[in-house]
LUMDOTI-852785 format. One record per residue (C-alpha): x, y, z; residue number from 1; residue in three letters. Coordinates in Angstrom, 2 decimals. Each point is the difference from the previous one (the first is absolute). Example, Ala and Ser with C-alpha at 12.3 -4.5 7.8 and 13.67 -1.06 7.14 Angstrom:
! LUMDOTI-852785
+---------+---------+---------+-----+------+
:       u :       v :       w : pos : code :
+---------+---------+---------+-----+------+
:   12.30 :   -4.50 :    7.80 :   1 :  ALA :
:    1.37 :    3.44 :   -0.66 :   2 :  SER :
+---------+---------+---------+-----+------+
//
This chain:
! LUMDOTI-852785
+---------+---------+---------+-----+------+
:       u :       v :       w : pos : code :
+---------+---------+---------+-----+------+
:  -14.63 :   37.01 :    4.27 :   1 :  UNK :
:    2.53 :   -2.60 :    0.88 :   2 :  UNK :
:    3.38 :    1.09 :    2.41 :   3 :  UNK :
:    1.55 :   -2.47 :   -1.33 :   4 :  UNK :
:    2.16 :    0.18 :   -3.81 :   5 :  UNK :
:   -0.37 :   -3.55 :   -1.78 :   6 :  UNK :
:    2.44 :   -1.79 :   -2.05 :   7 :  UNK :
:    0.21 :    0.15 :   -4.01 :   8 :  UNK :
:    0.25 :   -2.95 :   -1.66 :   9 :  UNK :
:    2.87 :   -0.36 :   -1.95 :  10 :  UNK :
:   -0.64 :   -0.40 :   -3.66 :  11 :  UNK :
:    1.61 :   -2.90 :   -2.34 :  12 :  UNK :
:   -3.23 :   -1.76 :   -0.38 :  13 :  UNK :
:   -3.14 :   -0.49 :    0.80 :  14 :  UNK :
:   -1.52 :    0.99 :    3.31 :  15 :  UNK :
:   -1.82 :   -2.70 :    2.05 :  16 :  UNK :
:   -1.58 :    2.10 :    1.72 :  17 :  UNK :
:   -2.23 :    1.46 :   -2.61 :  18 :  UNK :
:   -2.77 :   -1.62 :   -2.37 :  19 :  UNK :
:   -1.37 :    1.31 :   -2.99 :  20 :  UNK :
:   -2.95 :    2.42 :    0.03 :  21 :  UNK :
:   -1.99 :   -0.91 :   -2.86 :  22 :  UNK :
:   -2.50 :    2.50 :   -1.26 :  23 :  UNK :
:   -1.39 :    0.73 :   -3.49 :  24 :  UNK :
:    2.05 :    1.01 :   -2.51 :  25 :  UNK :
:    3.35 :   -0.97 :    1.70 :  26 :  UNK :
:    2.76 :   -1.71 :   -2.70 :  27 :  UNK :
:    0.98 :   -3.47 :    1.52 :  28 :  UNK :
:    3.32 :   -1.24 :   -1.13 :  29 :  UNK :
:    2.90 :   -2.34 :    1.42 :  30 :  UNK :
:    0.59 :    2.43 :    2.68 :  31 :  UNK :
:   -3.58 :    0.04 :    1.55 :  32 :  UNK :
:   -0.04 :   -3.96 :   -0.16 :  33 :  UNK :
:    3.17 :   -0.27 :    1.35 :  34 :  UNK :
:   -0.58 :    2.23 :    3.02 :  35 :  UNK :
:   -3.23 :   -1.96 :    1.04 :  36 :  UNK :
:    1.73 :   -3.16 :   -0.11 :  37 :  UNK :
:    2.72 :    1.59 :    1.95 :  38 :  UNK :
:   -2.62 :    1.48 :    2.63 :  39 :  UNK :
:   -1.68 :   -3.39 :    0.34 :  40 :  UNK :
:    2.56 :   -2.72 :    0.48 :  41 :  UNK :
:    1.74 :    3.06 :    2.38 :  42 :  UNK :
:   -2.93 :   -0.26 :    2.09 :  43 :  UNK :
:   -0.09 :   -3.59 :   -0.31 :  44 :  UNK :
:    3.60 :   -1.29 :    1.27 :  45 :  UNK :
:   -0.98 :    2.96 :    2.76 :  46 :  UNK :
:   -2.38 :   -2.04 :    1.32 :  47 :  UNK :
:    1.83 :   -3.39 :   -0.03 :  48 :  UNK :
:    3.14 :    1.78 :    1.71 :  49 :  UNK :
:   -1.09 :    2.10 :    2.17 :  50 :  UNK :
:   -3.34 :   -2.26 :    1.32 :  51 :  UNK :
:    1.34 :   -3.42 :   -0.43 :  52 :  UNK :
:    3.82 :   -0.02 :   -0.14 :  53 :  UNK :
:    2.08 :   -2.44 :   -2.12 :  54 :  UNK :
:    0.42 :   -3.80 :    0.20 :  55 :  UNK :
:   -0.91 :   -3.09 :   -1.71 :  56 :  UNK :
:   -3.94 :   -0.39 :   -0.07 :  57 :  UNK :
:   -0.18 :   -3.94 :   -1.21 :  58 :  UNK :
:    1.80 :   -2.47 :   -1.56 :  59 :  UNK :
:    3.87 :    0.82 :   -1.05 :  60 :  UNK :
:    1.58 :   -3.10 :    1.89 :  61 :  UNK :
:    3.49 :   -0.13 :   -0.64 :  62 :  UNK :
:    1.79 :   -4.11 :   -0.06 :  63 :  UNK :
:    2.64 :   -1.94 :   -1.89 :  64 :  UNK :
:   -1.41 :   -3.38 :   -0.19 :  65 :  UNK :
:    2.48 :   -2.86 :    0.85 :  66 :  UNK :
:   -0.69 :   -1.98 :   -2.84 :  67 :  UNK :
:    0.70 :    2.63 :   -2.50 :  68 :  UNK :
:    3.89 :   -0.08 :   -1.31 :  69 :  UNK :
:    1.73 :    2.56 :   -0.58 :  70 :  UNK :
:   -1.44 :    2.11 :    2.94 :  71 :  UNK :
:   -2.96 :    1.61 :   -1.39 :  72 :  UNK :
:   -1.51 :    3.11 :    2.12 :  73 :  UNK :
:   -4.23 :    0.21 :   -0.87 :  74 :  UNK :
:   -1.94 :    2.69 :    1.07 :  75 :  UNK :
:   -4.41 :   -0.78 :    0.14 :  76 :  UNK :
:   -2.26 :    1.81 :   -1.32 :  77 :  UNK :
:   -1.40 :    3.20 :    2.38 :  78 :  UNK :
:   -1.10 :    3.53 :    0.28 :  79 :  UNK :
:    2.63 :    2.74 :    2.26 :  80 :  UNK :
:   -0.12 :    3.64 :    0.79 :  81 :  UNK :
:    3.58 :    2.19 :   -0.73 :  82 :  UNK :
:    0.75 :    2.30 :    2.58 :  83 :  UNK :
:   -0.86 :    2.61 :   -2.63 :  84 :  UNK :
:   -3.43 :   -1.30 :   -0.32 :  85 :  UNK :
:    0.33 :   -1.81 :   -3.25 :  86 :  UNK :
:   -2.21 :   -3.13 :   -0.34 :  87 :  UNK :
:    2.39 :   -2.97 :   -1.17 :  88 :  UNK :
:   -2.30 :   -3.30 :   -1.17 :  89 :  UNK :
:    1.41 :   -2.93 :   -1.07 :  90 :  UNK :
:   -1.35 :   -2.19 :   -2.00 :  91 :  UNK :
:    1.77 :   -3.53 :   -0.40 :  92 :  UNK :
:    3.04 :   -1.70 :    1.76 :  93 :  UNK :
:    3.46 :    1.38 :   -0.82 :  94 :  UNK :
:    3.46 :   -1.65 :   -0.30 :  95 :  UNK :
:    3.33 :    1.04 :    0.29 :  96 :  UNK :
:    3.39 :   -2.46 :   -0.10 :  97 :  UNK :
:    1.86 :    0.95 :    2.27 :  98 :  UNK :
:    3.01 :   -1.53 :   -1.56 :  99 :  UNK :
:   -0.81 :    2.42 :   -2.89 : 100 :  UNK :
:    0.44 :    2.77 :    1.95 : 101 :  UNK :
:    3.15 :   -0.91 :    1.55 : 102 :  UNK :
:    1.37 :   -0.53 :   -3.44 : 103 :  UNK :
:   -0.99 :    3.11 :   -1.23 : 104 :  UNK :
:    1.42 :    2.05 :    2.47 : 105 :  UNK :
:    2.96 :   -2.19 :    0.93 : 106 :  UNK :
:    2.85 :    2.68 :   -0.09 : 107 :  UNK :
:   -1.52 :    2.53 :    1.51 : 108 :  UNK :
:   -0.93 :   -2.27 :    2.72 : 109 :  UNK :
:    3.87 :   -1.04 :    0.38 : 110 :  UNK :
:    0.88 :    3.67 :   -0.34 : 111 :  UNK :
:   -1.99 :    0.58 :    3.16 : 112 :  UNK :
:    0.49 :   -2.95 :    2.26 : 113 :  UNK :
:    2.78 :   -1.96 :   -1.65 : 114 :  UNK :
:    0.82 :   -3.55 :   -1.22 : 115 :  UNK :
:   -3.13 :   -2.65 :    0.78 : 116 :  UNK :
:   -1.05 :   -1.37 :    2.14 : 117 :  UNK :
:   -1.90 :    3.31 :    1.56 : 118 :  UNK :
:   -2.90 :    0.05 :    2.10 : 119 :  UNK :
:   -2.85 :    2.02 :   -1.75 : 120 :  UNK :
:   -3.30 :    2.06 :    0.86 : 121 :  UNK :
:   -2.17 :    0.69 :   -2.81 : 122 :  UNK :
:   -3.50 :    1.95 :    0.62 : 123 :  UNK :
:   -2.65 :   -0.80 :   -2.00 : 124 :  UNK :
:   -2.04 :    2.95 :   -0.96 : 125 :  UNK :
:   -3.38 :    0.92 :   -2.08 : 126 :  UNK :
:   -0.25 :    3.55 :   -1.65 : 127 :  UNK :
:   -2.27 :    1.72 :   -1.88 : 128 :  UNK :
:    0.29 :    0.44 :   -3.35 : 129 :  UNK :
:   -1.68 :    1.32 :   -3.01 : 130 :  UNK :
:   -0.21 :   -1.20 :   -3.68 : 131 :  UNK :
:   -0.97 :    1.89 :   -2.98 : 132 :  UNK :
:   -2.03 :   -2.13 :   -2.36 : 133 :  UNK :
:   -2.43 :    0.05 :   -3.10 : 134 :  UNK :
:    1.68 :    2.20 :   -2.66 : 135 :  UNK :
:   -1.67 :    1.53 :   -2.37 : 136 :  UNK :
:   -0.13 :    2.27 :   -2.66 : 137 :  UNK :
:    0.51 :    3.68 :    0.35 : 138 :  UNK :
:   -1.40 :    3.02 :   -2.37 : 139 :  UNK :
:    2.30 :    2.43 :   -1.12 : 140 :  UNK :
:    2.36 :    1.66 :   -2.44 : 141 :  UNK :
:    1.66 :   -2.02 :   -2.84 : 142 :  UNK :
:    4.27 :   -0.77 :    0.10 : 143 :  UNK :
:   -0.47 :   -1.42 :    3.56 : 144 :  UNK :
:    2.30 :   -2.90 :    1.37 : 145 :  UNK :
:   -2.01 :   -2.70 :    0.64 : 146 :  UNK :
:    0.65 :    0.44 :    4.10 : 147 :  UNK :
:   -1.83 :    3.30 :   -0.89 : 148 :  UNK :
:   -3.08 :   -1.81 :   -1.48 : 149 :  UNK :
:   -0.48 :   -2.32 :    2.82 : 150 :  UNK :
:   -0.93 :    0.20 :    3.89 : 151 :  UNK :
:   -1.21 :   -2.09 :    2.34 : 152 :  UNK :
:   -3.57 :    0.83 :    0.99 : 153 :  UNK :
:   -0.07 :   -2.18 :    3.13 : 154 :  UNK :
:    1.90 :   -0.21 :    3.39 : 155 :  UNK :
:    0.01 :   -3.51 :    1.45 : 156 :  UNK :
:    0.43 :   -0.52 :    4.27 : 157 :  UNK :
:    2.64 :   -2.33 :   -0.06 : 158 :  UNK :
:    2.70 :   -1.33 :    2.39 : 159 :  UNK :
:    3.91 :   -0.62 :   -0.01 : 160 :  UNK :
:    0.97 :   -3.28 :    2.71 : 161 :  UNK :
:    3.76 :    0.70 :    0.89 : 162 :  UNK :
:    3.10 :   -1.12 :    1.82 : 163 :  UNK :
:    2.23 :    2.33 :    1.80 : 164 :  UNK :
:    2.98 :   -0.38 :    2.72 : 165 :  UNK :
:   -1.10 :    0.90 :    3.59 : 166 :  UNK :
:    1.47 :    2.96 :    0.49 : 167 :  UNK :
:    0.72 :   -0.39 :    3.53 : 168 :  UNK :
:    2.70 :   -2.70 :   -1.56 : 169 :  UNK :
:    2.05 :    2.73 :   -1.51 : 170 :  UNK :
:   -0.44 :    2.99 :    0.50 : 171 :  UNK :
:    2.96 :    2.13 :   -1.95 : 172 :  UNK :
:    0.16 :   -2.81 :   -3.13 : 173 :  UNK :
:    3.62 :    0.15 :   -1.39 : 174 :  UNK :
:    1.51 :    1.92 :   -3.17 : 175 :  UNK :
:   -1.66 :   -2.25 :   -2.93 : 176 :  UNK :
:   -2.71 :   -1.44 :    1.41 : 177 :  UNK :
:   -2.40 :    3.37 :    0.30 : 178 :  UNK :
:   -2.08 :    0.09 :   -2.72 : 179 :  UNK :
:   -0.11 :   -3.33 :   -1.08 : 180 :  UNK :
:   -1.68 :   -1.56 :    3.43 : 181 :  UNK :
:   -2.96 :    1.43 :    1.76 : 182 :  UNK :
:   -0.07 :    0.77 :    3.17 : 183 :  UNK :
:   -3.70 :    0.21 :    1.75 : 184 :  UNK :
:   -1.42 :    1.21 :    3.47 : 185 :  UNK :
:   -0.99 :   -3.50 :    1.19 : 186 :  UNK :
:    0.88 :    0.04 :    3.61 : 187 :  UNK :
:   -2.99 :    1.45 :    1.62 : 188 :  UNK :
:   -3.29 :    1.61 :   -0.46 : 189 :  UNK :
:   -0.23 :    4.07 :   -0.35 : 190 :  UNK :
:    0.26 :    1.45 :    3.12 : 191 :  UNK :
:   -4.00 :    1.67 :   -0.80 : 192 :  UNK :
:   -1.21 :   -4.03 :   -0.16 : 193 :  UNK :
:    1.95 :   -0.87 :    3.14 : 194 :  UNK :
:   -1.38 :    2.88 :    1.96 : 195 :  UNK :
:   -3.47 :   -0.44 :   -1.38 : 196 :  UNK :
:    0.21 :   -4.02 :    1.27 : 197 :  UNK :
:    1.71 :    0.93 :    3.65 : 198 :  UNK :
:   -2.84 :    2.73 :    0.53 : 199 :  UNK :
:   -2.84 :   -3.04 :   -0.80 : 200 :  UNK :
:    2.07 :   -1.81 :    2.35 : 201 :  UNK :
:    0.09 :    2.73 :    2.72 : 202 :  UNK :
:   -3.55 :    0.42 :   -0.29 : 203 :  UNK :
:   -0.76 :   -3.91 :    0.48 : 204 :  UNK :
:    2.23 :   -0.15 :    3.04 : 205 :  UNK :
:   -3.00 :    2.12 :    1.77 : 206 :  UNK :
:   -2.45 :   -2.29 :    1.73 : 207 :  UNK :
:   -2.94 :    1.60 :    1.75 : 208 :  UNK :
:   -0.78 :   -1.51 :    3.39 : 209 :  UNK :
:   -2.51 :    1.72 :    2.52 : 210 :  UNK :
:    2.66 :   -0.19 :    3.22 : 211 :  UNK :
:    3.02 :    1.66 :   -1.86 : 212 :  UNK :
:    1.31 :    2.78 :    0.82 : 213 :  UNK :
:    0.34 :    3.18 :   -2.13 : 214 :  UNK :
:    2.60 :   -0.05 :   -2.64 : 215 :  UNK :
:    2.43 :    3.26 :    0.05 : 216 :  UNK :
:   -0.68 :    1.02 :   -3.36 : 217 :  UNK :
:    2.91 :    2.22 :   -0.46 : 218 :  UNK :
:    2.10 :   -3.19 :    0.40 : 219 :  UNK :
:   -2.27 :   -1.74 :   -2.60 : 220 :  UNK :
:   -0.17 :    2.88 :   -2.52 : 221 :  UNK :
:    4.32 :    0.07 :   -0.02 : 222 :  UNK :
:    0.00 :   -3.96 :   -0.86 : 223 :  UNK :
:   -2.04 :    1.20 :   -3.20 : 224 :  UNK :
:    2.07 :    3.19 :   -0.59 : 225 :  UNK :
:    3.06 :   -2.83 :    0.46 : 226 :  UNK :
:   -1.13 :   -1.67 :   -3.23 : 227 :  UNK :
:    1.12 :    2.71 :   -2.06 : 228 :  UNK :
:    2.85 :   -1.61 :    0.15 : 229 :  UNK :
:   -0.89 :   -3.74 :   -0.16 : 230 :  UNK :
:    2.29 :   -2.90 :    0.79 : 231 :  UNK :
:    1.69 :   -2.25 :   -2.07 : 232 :  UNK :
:   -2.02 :   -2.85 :   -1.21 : 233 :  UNK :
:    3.02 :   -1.97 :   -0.14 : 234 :  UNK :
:   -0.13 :    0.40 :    3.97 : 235 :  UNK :
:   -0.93 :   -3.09 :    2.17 : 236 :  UNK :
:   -3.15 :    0.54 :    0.53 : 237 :  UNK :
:   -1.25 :    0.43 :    3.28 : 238 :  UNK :
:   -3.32 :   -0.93 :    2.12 : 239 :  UNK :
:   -1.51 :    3.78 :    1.31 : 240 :  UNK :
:   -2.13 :   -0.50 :    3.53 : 241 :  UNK :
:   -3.85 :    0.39 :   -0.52 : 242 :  UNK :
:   -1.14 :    3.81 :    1.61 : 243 :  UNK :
:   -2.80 :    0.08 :    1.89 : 244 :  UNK :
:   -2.46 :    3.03 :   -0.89 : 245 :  UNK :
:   -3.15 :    0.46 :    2.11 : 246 :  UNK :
:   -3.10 :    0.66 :   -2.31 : 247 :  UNK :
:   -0.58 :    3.35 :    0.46 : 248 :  UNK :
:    3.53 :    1.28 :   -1.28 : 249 :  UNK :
:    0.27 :   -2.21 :   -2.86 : 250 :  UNK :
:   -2.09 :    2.09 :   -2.70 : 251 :  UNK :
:    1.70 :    3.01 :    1.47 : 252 :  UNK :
:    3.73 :   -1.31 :   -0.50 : 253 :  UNK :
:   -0.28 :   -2.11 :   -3.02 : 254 :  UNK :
:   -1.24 :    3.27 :   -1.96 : 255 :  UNK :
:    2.89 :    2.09 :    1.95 : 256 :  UNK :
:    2.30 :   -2.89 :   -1.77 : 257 :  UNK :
:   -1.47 :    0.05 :   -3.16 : 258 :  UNK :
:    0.26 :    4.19 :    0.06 : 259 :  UNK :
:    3.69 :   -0.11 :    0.86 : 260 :  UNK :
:    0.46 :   -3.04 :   -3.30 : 261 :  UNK :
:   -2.35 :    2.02 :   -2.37 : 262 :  UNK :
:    1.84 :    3.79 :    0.63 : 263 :  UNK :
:    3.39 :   -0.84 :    1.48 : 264 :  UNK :
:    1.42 :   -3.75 :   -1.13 : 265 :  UNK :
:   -1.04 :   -0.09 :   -3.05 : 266 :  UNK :
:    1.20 :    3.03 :   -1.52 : 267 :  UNK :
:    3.14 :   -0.22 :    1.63 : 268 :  UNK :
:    0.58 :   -3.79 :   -1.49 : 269 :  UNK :
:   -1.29 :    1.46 :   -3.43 : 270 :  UNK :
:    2.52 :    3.33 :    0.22 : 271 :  UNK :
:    2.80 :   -2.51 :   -0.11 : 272 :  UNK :
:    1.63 :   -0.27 :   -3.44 : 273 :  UNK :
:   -0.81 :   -4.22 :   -0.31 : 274 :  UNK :
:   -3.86 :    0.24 :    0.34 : 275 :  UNK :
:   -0.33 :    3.69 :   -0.87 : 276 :  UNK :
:   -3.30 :    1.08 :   -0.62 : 277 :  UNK :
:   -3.71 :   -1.84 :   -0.38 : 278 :  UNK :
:   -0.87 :    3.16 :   -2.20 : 279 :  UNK :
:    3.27 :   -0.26 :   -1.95 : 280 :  UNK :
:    0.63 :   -3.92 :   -0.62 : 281 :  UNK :
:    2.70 :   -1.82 :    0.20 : 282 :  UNK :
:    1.94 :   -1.18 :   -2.96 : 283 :  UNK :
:    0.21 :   -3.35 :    1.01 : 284 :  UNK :
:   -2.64 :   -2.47 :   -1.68 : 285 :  UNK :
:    1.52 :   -3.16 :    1.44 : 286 :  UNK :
:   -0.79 :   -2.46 :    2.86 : 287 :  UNK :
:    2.51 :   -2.70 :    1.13 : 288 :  UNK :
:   -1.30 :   -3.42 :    0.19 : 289 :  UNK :
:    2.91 :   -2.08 :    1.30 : 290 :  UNK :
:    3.73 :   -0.50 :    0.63 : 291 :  UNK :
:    1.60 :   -2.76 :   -1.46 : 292 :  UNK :
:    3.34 :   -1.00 :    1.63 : 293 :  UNK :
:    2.51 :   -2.80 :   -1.37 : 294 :  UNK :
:    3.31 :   -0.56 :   -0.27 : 295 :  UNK :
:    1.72 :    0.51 :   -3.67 : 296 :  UNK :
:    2.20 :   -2.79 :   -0.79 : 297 :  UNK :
:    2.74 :   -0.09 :   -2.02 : 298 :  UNK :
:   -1.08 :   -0.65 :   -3.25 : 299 :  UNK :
:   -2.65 :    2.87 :    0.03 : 300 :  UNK :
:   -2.77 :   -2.38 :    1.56 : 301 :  UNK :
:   -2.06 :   -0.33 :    2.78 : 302 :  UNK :
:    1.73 :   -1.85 :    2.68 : 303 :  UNK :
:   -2.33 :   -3.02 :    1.39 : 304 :  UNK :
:   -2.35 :    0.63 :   -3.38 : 305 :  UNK :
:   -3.35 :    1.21 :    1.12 : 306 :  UNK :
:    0.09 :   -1.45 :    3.66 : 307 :  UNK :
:    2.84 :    2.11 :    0.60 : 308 :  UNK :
:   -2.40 :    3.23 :   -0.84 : 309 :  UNK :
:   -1.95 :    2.04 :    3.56 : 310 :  UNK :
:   -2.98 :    1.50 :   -1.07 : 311 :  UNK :
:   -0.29 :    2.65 :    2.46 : 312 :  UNK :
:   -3.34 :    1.98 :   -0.07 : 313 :  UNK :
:   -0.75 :    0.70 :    3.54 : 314 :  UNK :
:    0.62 :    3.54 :   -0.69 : 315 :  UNK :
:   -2.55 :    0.71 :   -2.79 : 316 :  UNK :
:   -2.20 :    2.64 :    0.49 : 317 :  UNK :
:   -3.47 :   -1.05 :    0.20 : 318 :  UNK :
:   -3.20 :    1.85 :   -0.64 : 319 :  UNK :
:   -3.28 :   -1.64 :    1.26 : 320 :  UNK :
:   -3.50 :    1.45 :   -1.35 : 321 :  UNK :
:   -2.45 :    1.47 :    1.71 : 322 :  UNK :
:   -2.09 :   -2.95 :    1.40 : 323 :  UNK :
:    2.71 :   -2.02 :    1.19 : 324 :  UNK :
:    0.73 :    3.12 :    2.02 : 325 :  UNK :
:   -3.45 :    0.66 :    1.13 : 326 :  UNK :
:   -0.55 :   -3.69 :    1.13 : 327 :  UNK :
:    3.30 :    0.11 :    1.72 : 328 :  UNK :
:   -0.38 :    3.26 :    2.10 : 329 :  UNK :
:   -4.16 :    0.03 :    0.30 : 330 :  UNK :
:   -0.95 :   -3.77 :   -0.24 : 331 :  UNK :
:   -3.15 :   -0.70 :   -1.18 : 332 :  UNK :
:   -2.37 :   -2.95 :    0.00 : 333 :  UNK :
:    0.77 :   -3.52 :   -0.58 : 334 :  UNK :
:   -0.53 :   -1.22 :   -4.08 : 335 :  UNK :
:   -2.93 :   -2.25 :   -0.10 : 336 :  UNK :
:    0.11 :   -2.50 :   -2.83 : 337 :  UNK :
:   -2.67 :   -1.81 :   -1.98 : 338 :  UNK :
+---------+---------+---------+-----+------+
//
């Protein structure tokens, strides 16, 4: 018998933590198929979150070619992971005039910084989205509208490319301009993706060497309790000294670390209300590719046409696969070719 009470689940749809139980005689309707979708794709964006973390995986390159008038921004085609776990894939290059946008949201624009010319920061973000497709005929009773008659009886993975101010630009946008711009998170990775990168980089900063002296490990394990609250990204970066760990303390202290990251770090950078919980996802299925920065001129264009456009991308989140990693941190032989 457990000491401990456990949660309830709140109701309002399905649970993902339960699957169907199939046995003879049980009556499978919508509900039943619903709930093991539910339970599956649950356990699947689990796994991407909570083992892999969010990023761009390949492709996704964000550029306004020069010889392209008006400014035109194109994203390639690529594969990313949301922060909620959502896969987002896609397929063929995408375009977007940027004079376009400017025209269609032209006074809200003025509303919030003015008469042109303006300086501008637009993010450029991919989200997941989902389509429902393939409609078809539905049984029922007669006198039905014809919405009644129809459903779709597919759901297509898709995608939605948008633009959205910085919103480290404004941050309290003026009476009139709310609601008709959007304003996006674009200045720096979550806080659980920062930590998770400065403890990889804590942990390469040890260097084992068979004259150094012991490392105080209480010393060690506060850096890695530090990273619960992470720096800014936006930070100049700065070059950390090598330490020097003497063989037979390194198993010991890099599992002490990796005990004080698993049951102390972690949960604390998950309790806070941005990341939340791995169990309980996020609701954010979008990953910033770039900032574009120009100058608006006067007559609602680019300033400088597409040379007068910074693609800044420096601060994508990246997510490398597993044997990039492995090579990286064990090595292995050399390739021999044919």
């Amino acid at each position: 018998m457990s000491d401990f009470a456990t949660a309830t689940v709140q109701p309002g749809g399905p649970d993902p933590s339960k699957r169907v139980n199939y046995s003879f005689g049980l009556v499978l309707g919508v509900d039943e198929f619903v709930q093991e979708q539910t339970y599956l794709l649950a356990k699947h964006r689990l796994h991407n979150r909570a083992l892999h973390g969010y990023g761009t995986v390949w492709g996704l390159k964000v550029d306004v070619p020069d010889d392209v008038d008006p400014p035109e921004v194109r994203v390639a085609p690529g594969l990313a992971l949301s922060p909620a776990g959502y896969e987002i894939c896609v397929p063929t290059v995408m375009c977007a005039k940027l004079g376009d946008w400017l025209t269609r949201n032209g006074d809200a624009l003025e509303a919030a910084y003015g008469p042109p010319p303006f300086d501008l920061a637009l993010c450029v973000v991919l989200c997941y989205r989902e389509c429902k497709t393939d409609v078809v005929p539905l049984p029922g009773e007669p006198c039905r509208t014809e919405a009644e008659t129809r459903a779709a009886s597919r759901i297509q993975d898709s995608f939605e490319l948008k633009l959205c101010l910085h919103d480290d630009v404004i941050l309290s946008p003026p009476a009139g301009a709310e609601g008709d711009l959007e304003y996006c998170d674009c200045a720096e990775p979550s806080s659980l993706l920062r930590a998770r990168t400065g403890f990889g980089q804590l942990l390469r900063r040890l260097d084992v060497q068979d004259s150094a002296a012991s490392v105080d490990e209480a010393t060690f394990l506060d850096d890695v309790r530090a990273l619960a609250d992470p720096p800014s990204w936006l930070s100049p970066p700065v070059a950390e000294p090598t330490i020097p760990l003497p063989p037979d303390q390194a198993a010991e202290l890099i599992e002490a670390a990796a005990r004080v990251w698993v049951t102390e770090v972690l949960p604390s950078l998950l309790a806070g209300a941005a990341d939340r919980s791995l169990c309980a996802p996020p609701e954010d299925s979008c990953v910033r590719l770039a900032t574009l920065r120009f100058t608006v001129a006067a007559s609602d264009v680019v300033q400088g046409g597409a040379g007068g456009v910074t693609v800044d991308d420096a601060g994508r989140p990246l997510l490398l696969d597993t044997s990039v990693l492995q090579a990286g941190v064990l090595g292995g032989p050399p390739i021999e070719l044919p």
